[in-house]
C-alpha positions as a Python dict, from the first residue, in 0.01 Angstrom:
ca = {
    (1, 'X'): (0, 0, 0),
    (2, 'X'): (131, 60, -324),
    (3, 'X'): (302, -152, -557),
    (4, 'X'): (644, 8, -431),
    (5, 'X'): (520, -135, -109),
    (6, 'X'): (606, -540, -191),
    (7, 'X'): (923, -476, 9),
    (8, 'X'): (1021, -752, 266),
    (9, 'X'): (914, -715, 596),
    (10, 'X'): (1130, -808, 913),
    (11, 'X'): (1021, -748, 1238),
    (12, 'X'): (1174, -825, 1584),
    (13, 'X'): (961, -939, 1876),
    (14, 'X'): (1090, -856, 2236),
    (15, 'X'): (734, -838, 2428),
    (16, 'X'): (346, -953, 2417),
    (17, 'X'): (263, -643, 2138),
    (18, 'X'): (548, -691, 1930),
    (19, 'X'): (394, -1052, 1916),
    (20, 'X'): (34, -955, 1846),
    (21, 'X'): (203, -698, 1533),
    (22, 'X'): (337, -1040, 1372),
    (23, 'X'): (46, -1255, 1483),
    (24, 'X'): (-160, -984, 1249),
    (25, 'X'): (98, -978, 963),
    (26, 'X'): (130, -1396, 984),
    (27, 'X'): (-276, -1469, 1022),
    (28, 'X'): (-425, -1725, 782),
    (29, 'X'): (-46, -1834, 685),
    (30, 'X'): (-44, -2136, 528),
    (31, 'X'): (247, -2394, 623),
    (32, 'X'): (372, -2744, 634),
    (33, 'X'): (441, -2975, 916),
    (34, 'X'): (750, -3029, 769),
    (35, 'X'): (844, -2650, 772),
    (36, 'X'): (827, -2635, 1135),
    (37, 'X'): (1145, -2696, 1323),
    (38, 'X'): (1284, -2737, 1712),
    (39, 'X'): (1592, -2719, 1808),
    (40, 'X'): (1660, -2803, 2176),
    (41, 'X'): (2077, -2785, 2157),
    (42, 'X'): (2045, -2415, 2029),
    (43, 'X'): (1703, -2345, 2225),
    (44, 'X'): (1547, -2256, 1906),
    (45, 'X'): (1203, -2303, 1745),
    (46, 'X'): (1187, -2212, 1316),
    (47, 'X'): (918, -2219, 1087),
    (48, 'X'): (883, -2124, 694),
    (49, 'X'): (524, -2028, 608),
    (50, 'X'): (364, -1855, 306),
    (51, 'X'): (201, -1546, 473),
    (52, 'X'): (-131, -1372, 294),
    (53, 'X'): (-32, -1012, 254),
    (54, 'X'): (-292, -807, 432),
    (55, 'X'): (-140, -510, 350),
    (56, 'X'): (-147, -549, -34),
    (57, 'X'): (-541, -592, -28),
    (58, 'X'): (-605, -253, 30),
    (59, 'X'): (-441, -221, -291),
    (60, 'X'): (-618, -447, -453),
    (61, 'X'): (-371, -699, -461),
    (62, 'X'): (-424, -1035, -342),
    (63, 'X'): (-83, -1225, -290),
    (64, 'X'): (142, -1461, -59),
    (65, 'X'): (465, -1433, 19),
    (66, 'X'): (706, -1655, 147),
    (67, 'X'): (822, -1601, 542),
    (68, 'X'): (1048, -1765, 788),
    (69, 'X'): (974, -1659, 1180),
    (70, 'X'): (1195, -1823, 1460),
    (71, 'X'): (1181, -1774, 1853),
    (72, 'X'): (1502, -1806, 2052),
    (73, 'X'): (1515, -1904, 2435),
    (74, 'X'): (1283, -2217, 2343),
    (75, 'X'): (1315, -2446, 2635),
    (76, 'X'): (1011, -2678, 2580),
    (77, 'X'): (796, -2699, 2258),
    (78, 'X'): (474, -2890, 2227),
    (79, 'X'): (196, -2981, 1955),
    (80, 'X'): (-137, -3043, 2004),
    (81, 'X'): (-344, -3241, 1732),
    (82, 'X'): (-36, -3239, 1545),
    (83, 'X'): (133, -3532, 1357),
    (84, 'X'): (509, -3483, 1337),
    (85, 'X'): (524, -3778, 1083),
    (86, 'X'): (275, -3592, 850),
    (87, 'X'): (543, -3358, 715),
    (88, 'X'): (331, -3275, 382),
    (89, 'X'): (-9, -3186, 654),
    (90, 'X'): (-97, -2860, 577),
    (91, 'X'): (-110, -2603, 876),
    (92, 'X'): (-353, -2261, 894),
    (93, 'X'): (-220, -2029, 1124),
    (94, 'X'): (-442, -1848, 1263),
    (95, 'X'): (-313, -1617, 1558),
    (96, 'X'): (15, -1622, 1808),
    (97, 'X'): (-33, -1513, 2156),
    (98, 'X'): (187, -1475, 2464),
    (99, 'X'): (76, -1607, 2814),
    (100, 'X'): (305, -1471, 3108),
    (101, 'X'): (458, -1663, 3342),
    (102, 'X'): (748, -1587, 3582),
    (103, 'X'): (881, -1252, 3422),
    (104, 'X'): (1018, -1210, 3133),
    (105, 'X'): (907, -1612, 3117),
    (106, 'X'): (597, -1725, 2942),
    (107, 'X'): (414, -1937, 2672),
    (108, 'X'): (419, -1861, 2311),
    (109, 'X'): (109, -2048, 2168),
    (110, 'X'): (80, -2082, 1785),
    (111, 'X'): (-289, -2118, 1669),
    (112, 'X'): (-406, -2334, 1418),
    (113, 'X'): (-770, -2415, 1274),
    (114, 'X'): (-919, -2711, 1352),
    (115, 'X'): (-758, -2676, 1708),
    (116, 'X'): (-396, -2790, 1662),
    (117, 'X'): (-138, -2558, 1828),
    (118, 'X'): (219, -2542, 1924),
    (119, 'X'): (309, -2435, 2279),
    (120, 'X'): (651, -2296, 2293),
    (121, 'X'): (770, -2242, 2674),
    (122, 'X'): (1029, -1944, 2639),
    (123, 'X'): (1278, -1747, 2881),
    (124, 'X'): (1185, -1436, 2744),
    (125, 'X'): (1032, -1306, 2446),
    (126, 'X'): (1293, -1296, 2168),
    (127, 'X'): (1173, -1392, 1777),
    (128, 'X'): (1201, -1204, 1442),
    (129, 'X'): (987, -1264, 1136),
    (130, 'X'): (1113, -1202, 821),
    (131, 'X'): (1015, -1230, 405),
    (132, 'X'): (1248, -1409, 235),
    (133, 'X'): (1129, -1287, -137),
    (134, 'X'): (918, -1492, -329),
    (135, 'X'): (579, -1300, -422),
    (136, 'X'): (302, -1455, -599),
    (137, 'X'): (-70, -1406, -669),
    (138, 'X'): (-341, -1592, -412),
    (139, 'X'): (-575, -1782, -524),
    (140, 'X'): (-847, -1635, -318),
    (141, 'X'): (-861, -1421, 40),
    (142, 'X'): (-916, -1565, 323),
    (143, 'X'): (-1217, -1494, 487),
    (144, 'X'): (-1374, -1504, 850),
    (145, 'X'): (-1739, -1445, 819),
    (146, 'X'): (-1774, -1473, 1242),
    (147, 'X'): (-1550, -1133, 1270),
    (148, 'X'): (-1235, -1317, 1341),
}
């Protein structure tokens, strides 16, 4: 990936791969609790994270960007080891996977260390994640000496 290559990325989710392409681009996003949102009325579930860009290290480059990602057809979410009070608790994200249910229904599960997770119950598989712009340098990469 060049340096050309710091354009935005936005990709739409409509099954279980489409999922595991943003689970890669999203893993070891870093997040607040307070940058997670559920909205029941409009059956939507949001969430602003700053996303390590894998792509830029084999560049050399080692750098965050700021990304929103937000599933629609939300008709349950739940938290595990998760204090919605603690807005300023700091979430890793780790991976996103899809459990099927009654077709097209399932479970979107969001992955955090220390084994927190959200469980979003969906109709269908519908989400987009997008970069909204800001770019800056990392502090370090984040590493998974046990192969994950």
């Amino acid at each position: 990936m060049s340096d050309d290559a710091a354009d935005p990325l936005k990709l739409i989710a409509l099954d279980a791969e489409d999922i595991a392409i943003i689970s890669a681009h999203l893993q070891d996003a870093v997040l607040h609790v307070g940058d997670v949102a559920y909205r029941p009325a409009e059956r939507r579930f949001a969430l602003a994270a700053r996303r390590f860009d894998w792509e830029g290290v084999q560049d050399g480059h080692k750098r965050r960007r700021l990304a929103a990602l937000h599933f629609e057809r939300v008709v349950q979410a739940r938290s595990t080891k998760i204090d919605p009070a603690a807005a300023g608790a700091v979430l890793n994200l780790l991976a996103i996977t899809f459990t099927e249910g009654e077709s097209p229904a399932g479970e979107i599960t969001l992955h955090f260390s220390e084994g927190a997770a959200i469980r979003l119950s969906v109709e269908c598989i519908e989400a987009q994640m997008k970069d909204l712009g800001p770019i800056w340098e990392a502090v370090a990469t984040p590493d998974h000496p046990d192969g994950a």
